[in-house]
C-alpha positions as CSV (number, residue, x, y, z in Angstrom):
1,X,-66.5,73.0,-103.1
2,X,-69.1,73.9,-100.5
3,X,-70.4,72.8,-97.1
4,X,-73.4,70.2,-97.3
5,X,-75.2,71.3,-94.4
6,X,-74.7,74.8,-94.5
7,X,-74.3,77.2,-92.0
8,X,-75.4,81.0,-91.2
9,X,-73.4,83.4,-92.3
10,X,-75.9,86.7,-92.2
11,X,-79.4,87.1,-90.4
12,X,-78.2,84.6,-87.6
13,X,-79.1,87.3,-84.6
14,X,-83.0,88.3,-85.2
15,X,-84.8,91.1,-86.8
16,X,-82.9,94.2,-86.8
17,X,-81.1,97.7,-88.2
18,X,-77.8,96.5,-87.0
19,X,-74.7,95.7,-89.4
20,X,-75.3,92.0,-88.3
21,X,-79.5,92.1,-88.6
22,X,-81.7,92.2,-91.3
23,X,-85.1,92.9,-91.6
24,X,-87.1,91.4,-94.5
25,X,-84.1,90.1,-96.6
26,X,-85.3,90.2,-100.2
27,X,-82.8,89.3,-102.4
28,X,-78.9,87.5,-102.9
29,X,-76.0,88.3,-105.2
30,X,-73.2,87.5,-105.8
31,X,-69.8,89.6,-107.8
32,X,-66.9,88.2,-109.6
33,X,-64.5,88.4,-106.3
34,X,-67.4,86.0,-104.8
35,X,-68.7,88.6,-102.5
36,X,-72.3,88.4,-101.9
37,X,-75.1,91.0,-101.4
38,X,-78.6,91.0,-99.6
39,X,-81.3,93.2,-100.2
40,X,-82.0,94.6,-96.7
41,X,-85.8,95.4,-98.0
42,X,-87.4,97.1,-94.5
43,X,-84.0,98.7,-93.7
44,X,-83.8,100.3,-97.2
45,X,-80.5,98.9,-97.6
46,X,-78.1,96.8,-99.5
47,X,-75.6,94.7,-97.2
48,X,-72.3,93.5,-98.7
49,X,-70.9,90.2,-97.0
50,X,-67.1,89.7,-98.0
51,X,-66.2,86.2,-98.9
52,X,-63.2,86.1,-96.2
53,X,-64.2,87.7,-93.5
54,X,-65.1,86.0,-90.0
């Protein structure tokens, strides 16, 4: 399961406030529906990535 090379899912459009930015991403989580979370630190903000959406 998994891609070897990887590929950007979040961050991919520069610095930002916008829902697709982030600015000083601190942190990664994930929950049990495989969700994951970043710690948005400089837009005092915690961004929730779903696993299935494009």
């Amino acid at each position: 399961e998994g891609d070897e090379e990887g590929e950007i899912v979040v961050g991919g459009n520069g610095w930002g406030n916008q829902s697709n930015q982030l600015d000083s991403p601190q942190g990664l989580s994930f929950d049990k529906e495989e969700n994951f979370y970043v710690v948005d630190k400089n837009n005092h903000r915690i961004q929730k990535y779903e696993k299935n959406l494009n």
